[in-house]
C-alpha positions in Angstrom: -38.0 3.3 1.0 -38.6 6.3 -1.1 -35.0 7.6 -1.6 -32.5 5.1 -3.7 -29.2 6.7 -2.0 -28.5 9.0 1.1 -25.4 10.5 1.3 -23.9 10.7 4.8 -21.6 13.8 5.0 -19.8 14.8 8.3 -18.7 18.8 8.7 -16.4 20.3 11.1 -15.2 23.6 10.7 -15.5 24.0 6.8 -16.9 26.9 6.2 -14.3 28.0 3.1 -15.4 25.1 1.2 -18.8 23.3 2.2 -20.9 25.8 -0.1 -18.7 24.6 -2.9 -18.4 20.7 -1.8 -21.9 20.7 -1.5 -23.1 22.7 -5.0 -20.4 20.0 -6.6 -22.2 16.7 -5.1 -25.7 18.3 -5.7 -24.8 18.7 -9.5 -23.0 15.4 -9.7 -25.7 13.2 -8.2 -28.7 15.0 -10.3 -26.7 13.8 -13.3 -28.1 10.2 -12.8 -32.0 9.2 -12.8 -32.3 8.4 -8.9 -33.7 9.8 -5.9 -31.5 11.2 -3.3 -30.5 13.2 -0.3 -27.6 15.0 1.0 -27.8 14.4 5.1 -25.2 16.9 6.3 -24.1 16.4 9.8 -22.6 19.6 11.3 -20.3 18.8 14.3 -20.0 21.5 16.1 -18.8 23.8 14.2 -17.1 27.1 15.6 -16.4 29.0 12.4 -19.0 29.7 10.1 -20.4 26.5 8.9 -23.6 26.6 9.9 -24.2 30.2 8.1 -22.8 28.2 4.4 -25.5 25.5 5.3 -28.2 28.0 6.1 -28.1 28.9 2.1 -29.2 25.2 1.5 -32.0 24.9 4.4 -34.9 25.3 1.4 -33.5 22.7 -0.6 -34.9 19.4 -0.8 -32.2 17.6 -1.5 -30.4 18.7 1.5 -30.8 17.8 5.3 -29.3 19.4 7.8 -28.6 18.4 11.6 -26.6 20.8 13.5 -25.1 19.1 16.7 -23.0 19.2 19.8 -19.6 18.2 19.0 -18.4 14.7 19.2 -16.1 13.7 17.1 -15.8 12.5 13.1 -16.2 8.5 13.9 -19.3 9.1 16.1 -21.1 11.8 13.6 -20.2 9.4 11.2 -22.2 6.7 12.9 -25.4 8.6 13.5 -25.4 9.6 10.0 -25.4 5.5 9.3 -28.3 4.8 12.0 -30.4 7.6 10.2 -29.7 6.8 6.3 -30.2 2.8 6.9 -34.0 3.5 7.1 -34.3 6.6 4.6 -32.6 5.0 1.4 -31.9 1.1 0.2 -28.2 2.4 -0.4 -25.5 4.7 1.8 -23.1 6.8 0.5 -20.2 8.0 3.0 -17.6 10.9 1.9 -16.3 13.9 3.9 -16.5 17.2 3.2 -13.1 18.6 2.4 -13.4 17.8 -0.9 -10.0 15.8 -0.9 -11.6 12.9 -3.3 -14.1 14.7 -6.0 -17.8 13.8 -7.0 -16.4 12.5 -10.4 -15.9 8.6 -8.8 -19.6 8.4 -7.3 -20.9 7.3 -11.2 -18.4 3.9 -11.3 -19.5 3.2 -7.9 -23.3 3.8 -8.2 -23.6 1.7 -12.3 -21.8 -1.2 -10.8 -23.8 -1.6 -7.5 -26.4 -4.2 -8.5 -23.5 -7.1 -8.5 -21.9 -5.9 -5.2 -23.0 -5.9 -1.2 -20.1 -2.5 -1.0 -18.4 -0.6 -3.2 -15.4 1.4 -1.6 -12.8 3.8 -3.2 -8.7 3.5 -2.2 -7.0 6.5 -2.2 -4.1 6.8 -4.7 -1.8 9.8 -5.3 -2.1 10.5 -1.8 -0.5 13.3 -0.1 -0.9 13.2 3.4 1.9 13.4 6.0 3.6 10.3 7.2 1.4 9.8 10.3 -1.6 9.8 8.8 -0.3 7.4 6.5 0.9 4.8 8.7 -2.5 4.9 10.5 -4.0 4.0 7.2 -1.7 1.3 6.6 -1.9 -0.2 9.9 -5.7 -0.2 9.5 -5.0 -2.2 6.2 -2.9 -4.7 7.9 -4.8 -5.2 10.4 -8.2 -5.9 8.9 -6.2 -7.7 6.3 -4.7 -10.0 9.0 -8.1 -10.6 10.6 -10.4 -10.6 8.5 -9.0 -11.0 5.2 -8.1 -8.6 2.1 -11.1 -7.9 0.2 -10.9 -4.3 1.3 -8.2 -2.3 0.2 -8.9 0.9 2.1 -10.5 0.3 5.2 -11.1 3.9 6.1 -11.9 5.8 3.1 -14.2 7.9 3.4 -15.5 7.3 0.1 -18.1 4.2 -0.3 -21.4 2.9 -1.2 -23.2 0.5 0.7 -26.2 -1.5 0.6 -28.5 -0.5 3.7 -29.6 -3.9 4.6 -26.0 -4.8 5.0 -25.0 -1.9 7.0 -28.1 -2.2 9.3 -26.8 -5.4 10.2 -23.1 -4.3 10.6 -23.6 -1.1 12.6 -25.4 -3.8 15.2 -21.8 -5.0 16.4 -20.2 -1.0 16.2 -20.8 0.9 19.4 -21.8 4.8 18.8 -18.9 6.4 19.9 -16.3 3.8 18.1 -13.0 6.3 17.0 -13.3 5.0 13.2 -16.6 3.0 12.3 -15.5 2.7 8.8 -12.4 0.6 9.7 -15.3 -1.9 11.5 -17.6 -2.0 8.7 -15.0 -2.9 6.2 -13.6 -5.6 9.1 -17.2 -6.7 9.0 -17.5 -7.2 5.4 -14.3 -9.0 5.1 -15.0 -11.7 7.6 -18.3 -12.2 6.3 -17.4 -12.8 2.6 -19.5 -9.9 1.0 -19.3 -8.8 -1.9 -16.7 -5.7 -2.1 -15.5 -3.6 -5.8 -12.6 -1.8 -4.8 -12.2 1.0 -7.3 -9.3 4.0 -7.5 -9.9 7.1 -6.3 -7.8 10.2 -7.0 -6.9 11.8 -3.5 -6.1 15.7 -3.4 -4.1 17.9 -0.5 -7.1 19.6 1.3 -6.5 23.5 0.0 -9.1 25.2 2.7 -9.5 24.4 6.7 -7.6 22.4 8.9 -7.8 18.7 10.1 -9.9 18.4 13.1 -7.1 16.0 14.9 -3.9 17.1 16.1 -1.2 14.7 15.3 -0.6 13.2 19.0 -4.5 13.1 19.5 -4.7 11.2 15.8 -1.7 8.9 17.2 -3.7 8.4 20.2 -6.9 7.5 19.0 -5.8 5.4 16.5 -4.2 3.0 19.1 -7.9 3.0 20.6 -8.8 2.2 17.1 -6.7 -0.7 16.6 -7.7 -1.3 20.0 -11.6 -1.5 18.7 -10.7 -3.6 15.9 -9.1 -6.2 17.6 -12.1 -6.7 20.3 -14.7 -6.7 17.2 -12.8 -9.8 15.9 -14.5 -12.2 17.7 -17.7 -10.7 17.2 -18.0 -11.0 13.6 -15.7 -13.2 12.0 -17.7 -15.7 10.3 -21.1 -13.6 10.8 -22.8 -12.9 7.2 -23.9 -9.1 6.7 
């Protein structure tokens, strides 16, 4: 593999801030002595996203796949069954800009010892549903799989691609939240995880894609997802 890190980055409908999210990960990742790229995954956009993305179609370190819509978990997905064979690491992080480029650098100096490293959001602002989804996510991948993940949906990780390969083998393509799954797959197989904070921020442009009885809703099929990939990889090494 030529590239040591591809960064999976999901878009929907962020056109007042993508120019700026992306300019801020370009500059943080050229800080450190690797080879990268940037795989932005445009989801159907209606507003102007795809005209702030045109402005980096002649950069390198961008790649850009525009899309029909279908959803963040499954645009997440396709961005991890593209990066596994580009890069020998995957980073995953949305493009809001609700937790800054400044973490990446603790994730990416400590990654030799570690199968994942994952952020868990602290200071975090988000209204009450959104939290209880996240903390039902934690119990439940806690309660099945164990607790070596603290946040099992952050959008905010690093992962090594031979390990994810393996994982994404058990996660159907349109699964509601793949993230919550890989982290229940690293759990019950006894990887090796470094949780490390990250500072979450209120979103200050765009809206969320989910409204919050469609979030409710898919988050029971979520849980719903979790529990029937229980018997499927507890035990199983990555």
């Amino acid at each position: 593999m030529s590239l040591d890190v591809v960064v999976v980055m999901p878009v929907y409908n962020e056109q007042d801030c993508i120019a700026e999210v992306l300019k801020s990960w370009i500059e943080e990742l050229s800080r450190v002595s690797m080879n990268f790229e940037i795989l932005v995954i445009n989801d159907g956009s209606v507003d102007r996203t795809a005209d702030e993305l045109s402005r980096f179609t002649d950069d390198g370190r961008v790649r850009i796949l525009d899309k029909a819509n279908s959803g963040h978990g499954p645009t997440i997905h396709l961005g991890y069954t593209m990066a596994v064979d580009l890069a020998d690491w995957v980073f995953q992080t949305d493009s809001d800009a609700e937790i800054a480029p400044d973490h990446f650098i603790d994730l990416w100096e400590r990654r030799s010892s570690y199968d994942a490293l994952l952020g868990y959001r602290i200071d975090r602002r988000q209204d009450m549903a959104r939290k209880c989804i996240s903390r039902v996510a934690a119990l439940t991948v806690g309660l099945l799989f164990g607790r070596s993940v603290l946040d099992p949906n952050v959008p905010y990780r690093l992962m090594r691609s031979s390990v994810l390969r393996r994982l994404l083998e058990n996660i159907p393509g349109d699964t509601f939240a793949p993230n919550v799954l890989i982290s229940a797959g690293l759990a019950a197989s006894g990887a090796s995880v470094y949780n490390s904070p990250v500072v979450h921020t209120v979103r200050k442009t765009g809206t969320t894609s989910l409204l919050r009885w469609s979030l409710l809703s898919r988050s029971v099929k979520s849980f719903a997802q979790t529990i029937r990939f229980f018997p499927a990889r507890k035990g199983k090494k990555p």
